[in-house]
FIDO-928138 format. One record per residue (C-alpha): residue number from 0; residue in one letter; x, y, z. Coordinates in steps of 0.5 Angstrom, whole numbers, plus 2048, in hexadecimal, padded with zeros to 3 digits. Example, Ala and Ser with C-alpha at 12.3 -4.5 7.8 and 13.67 -1.06 7.14 Angstrom:
BEGIN
   pos   code     x     y     z
     0      A   819   7F7   810
     1      S   81B   7FE   80E
//
This chain:
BEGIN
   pos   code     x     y     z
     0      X   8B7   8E8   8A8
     1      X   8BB   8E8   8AE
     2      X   8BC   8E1   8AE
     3      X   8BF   8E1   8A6
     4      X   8C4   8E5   8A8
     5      X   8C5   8E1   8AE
     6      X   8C5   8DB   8A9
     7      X   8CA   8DE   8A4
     8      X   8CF   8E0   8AA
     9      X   8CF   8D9   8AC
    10      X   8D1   8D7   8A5
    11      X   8D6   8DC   8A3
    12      X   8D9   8D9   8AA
    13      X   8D9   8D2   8A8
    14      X   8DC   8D4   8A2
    15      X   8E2   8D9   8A4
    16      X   8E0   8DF   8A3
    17      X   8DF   8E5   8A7
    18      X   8D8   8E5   8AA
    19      X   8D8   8E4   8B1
    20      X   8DD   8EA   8B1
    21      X   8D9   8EF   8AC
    22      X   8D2   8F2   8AD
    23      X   8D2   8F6   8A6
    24      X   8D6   8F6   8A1
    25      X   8D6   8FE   89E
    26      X   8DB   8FD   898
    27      X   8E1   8FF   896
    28      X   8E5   8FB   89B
    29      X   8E0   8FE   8A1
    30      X   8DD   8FA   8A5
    31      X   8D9   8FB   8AB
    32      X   8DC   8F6   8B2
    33      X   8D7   8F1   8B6
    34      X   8D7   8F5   8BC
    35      X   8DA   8EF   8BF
    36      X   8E0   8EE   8BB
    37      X   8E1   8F6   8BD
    38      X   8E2   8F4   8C3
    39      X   8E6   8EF   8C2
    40      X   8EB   8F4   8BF
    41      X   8EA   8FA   8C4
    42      X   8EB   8F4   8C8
    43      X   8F1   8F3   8C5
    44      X   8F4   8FA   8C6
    45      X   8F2   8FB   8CC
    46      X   8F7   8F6   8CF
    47      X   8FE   8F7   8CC
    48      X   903   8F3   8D1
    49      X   903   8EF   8D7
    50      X   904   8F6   8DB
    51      X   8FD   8F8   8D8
    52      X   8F9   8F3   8DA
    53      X   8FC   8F3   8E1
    54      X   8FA   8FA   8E2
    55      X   8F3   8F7   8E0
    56      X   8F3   8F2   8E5
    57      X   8F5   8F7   8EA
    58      X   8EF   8FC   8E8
    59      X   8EA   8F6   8E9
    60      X   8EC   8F4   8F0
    61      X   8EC   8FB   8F2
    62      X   8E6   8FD   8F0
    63      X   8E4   8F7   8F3
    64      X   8E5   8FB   8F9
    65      X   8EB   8F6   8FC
    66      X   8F0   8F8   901
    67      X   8F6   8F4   8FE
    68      X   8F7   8F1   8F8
    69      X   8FD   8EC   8F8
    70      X   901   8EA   8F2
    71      X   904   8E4   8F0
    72      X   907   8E4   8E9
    73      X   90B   8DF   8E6
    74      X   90E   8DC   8DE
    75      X   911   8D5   8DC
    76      X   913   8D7   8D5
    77      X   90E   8DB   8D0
    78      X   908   8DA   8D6
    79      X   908   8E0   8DA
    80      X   903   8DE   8E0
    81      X   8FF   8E4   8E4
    82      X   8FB   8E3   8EB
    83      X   8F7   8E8   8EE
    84      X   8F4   8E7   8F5
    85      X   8F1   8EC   8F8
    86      X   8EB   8ED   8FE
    87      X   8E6   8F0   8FA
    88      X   8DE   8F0   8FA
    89      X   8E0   8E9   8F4
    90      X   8DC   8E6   8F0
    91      X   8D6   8E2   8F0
    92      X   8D7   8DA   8EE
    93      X   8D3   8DB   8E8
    94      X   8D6   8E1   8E5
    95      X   8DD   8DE   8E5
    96      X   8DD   8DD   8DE
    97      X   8D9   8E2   8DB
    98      X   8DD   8E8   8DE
    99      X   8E2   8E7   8D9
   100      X   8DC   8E8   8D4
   101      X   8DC   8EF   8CF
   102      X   8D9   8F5   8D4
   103      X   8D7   8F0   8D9
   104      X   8D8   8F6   8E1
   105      X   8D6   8F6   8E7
   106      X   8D7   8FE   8E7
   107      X   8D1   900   8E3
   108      X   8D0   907   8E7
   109      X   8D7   907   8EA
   110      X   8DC   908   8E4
   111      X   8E2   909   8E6
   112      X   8E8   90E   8E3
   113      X   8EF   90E   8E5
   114      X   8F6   910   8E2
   115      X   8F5   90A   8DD
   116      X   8EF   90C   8DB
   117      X   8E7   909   8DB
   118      X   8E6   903   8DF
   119      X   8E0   900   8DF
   120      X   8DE   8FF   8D8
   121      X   8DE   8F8   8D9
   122      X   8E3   8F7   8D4
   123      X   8E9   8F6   8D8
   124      X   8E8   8EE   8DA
   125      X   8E6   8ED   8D3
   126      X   8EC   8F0   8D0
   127      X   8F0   8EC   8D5
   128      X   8EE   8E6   8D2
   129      X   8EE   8E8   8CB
   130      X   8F6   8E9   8CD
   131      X   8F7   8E3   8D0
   132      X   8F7   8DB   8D0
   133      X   8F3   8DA   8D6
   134      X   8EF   8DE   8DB
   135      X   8EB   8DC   8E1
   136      X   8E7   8DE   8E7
   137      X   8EA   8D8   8EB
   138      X   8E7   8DA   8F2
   139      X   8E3   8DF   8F4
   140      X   8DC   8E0   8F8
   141      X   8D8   8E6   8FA
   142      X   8DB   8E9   900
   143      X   8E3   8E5   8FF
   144      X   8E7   8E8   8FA
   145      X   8E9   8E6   8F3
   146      X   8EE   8E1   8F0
   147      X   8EF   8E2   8E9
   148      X   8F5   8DF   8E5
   149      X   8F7   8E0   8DE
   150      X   8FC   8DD   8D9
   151      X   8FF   8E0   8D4
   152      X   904   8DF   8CE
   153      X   90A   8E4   8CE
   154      X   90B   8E3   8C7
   155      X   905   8E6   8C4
   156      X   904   8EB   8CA
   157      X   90B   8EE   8CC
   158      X   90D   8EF   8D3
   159      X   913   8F3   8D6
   160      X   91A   8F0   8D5
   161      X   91C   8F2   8DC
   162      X   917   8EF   8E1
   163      X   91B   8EF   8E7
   164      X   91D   8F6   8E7
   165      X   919   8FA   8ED
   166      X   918   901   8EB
   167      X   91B   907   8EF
   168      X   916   90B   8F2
   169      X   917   913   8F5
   170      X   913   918   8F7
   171      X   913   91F   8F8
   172      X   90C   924   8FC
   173      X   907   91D   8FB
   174      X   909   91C   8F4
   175      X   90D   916   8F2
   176      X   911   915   8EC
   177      X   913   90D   8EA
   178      X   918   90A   8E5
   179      X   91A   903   8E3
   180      X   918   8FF   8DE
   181      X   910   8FF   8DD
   182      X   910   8F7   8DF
   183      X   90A   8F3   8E4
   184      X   90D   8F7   8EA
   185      X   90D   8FE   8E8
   186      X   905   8FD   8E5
   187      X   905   8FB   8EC
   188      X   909   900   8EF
   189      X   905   906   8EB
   190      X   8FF   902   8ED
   191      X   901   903   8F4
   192      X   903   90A   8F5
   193      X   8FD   90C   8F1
   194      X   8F8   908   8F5
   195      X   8FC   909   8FC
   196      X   8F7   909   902
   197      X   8F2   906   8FE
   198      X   8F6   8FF   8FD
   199      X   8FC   8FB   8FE
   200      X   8FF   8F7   8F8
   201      X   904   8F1   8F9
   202      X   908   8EE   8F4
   203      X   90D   8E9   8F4
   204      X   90D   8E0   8F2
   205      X   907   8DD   8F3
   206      X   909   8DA   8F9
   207      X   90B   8E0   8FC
   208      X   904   8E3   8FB
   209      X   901   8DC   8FF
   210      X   906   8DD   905
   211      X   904   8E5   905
   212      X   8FC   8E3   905
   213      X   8FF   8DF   90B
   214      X   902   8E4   90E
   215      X   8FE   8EA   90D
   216      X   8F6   8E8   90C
   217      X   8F4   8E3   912
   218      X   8ED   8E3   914
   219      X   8EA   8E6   91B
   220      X   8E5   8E1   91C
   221      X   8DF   8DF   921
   222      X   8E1   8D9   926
   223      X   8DD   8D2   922
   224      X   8DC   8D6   91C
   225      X   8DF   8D3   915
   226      X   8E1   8D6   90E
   227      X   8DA   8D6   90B
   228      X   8D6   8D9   911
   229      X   8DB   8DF   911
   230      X   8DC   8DF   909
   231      X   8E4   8DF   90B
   232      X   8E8   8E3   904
   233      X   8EB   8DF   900
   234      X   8F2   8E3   901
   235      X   8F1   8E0   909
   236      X   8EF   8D9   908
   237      X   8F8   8D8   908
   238      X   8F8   8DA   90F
   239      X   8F4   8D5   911
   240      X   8F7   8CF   90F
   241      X   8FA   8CA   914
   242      X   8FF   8C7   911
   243      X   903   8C7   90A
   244      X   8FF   8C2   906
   245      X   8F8   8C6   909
   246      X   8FC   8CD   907
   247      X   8FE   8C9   900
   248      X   8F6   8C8   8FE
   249      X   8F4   8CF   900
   250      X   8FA   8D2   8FB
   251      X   8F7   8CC   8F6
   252      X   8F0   8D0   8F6
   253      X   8F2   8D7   8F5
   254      X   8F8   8D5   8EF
   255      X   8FE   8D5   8F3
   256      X   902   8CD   8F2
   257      X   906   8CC   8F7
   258      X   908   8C5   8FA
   259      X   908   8C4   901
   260      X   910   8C4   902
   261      X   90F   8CC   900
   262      X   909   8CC   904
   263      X   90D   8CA   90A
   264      X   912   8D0   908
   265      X   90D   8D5   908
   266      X   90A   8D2   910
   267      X   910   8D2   911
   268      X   912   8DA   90F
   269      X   917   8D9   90B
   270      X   913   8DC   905
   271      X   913   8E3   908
   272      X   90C   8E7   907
   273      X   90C   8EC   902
   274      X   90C   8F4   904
   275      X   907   8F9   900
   276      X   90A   8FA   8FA
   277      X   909   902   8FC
   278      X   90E   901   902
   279      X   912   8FC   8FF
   280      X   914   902   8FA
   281      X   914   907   8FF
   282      X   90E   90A   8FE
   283      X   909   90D   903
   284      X   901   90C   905
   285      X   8FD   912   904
   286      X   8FD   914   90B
   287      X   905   912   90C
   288      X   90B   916   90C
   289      X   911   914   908
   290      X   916   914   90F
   291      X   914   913   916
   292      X   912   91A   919
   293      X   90F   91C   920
   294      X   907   91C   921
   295      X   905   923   920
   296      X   8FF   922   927
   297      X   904   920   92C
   298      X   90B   922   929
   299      X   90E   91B   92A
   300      X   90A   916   928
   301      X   90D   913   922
   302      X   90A   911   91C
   303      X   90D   90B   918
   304      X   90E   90B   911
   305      X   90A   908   90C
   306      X   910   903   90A
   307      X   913   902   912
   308      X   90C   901   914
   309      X   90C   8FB   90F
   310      X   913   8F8   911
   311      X   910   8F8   918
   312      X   90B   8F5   918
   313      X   90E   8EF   914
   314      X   913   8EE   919
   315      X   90D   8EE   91E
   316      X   909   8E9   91B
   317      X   910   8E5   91A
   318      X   912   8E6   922
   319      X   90A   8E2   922
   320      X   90C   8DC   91E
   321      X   90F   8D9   925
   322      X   909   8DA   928
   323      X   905   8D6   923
   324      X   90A   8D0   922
   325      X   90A   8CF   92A
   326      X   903   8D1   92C
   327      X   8FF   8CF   926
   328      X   8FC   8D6   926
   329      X   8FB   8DB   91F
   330      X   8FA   8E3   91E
   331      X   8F3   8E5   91C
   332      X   8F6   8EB   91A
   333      X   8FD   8EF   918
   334      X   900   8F1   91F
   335      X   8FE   8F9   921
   336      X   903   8FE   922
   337      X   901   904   927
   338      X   906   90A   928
   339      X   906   90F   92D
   340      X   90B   913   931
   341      X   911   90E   933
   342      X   90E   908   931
   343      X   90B   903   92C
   344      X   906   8FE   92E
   345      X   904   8F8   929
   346      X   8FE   8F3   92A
   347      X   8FD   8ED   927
   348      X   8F6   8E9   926
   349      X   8F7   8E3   925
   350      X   8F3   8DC   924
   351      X   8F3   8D5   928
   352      X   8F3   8D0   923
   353      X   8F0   8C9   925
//
């Protein structure tokens, strides 16, 4: 009987008619859905704006455990572009595809609800894209983050008029209040403070996201290992190239199109790193002050604020750019900043290249 059924839903799709999508027809205009066009429908739902599927990209690189997510976002006409690059527990090659598939999660006993809701019901990818032209796991391993990249269409689903107004952001007894209009950076933003402490967020140009990867995320190998010995995360794998053509291909994998003449600006600095979203609104991390103050232990110790912090650390990584043009030298990780009494003390670390 099963295979009749089967046969004769076949051939009312050859024919135009609903039997793909209906499970039982009940009469009177009612009818009972295929579980999977149900999907298709909440699926639909879920996703309502471009804002929306942002956040789902966010959620998933959270749970994911990542540190730092970067980013990159651009449009040409109608086609809004969304890249997300983050240094998670990523993907396996084989299940590139199917993560996009209906309740297909890596959360079976850790669902997680935040103030957007449930995540973990294996739906959000999949109402990503039912929403949009294209997406796609274009790099990831287990152990190396993720990147994804989705293409959608503004004219069936809307984004915010205004994508380049920042929001503003006060903040009063650890409660924070942002206004703007709710475009890509607010998502981010709203993301940020709600998961300061847990991760960073960085938004801006793809370009933009490459050169802060540079910057931010270089790698501290063993002398005469290589990339695949110490399975290097894919948000590190910019640090490491030599040159611009090199730094061109290592963007090409993970969904960044540059040239090499923009490649050389990036080696170059003058396509400056992003700061964290969080910082870069004024924002503090979960253990900082909004203004310096004095360490309570030895009443003089100062304490930066998170945003100072931020801006400093760029100026030393940048003060160490004339080192590694004259010295064929490289940073294994962000400079250290260390304050006591009267003094402030930073350590680089820093990598030989051949």
């Amino acid at each position: 009987m099963a295979d009749d059924n089967d046969l004769l839903t076949f051939v009312s799709a050859l024919k135009g008619g609903d039997g793909m999508r209906v499970e039982e027809r009940l009469g009177d205009g009612y009818v009972r859905l295929r579980i999977s066009e149900a999907e298709r429908r909440q699926a639909k739902h879920d996703v309502r704006c471009v804002e929306d599927a942002v956040i789902e990209l966010l959620r998933n690189a959270r749970d994911a455990g990542a540190k730092r997510i970067f980013v990159g976002t651009t449009r040409e006409g109608n086609l809004r572009t969304v890249l997300v690059i983050d240094d998670g527990v990523g993907i396996p090659p084989s299940l590139h595809a199917r993560v996009f598939d209906a309740r297909v999660t890596s959360k079976l006993d850790t669902m997680h609800m935040d103030k957007w809701g449930v995540h973990g019901r294996g739906m959000a990818l999949f109402s990503i894209k039912e929403n949009a032209i294209s997406a796609q796991v274009l790099e990831s391993d287990v152990g190396r983050g993720c990147a994804i990249r989705v293409v959608f269409d503004v004219s069936t689903l809307p984004e915010r008029a205004d994508q380049s107004t920042w929001p503003r952001v006060t903040h009063a007894s650890g409660d924070y209040t942002v206004r703007g209009p709710h475009n890509i950076y607010r998502t981010c933003v709203e993301f940020g403070l709600e998961e300061r402490g847990v991760c960073n967020v960085y938004v801006g140009s793809p370009s933009e996201a490459l050169a802060t990867m540079r910057a931010r995320c270089a790698p501290a190998m063993p002398l005469g290992a290589n990339e695949e010995q110490c399975g290097i995360p894919i948000t590190a794998s910019p640090s490491m190239a030599k040159d611009a053509r090199e730094l061109a291909a290592r963007a090409q994998v993970v969904g960044i199109d540059i040239s090499e003449r923009n490649a050389h600006r990036i080696l170059r600095g003058q396509v400056p790193p992003l700061v964290n979203v969080v910082a870069r609104v004024g924002g503090r991390s979960a253990n900082s002050q909004s203004t310096p103050q004095l360490d309570s232990a030895d009443g003089r110790k100062l304490t930066l604020d998170a945003r100072d912090e931020e801006v400093f650390q760029q100026a030393l990584r940048e003060a160490f750019r004339v080192l590694e043009e004259r010295y064929f030298v490289r940073l294994a990780c962000d400079p250290t900043v260390r304050m006591s009494a009267g003094r402030v003390t930073v350590s680089y670390e820093f990598i030989e290249d051949d």
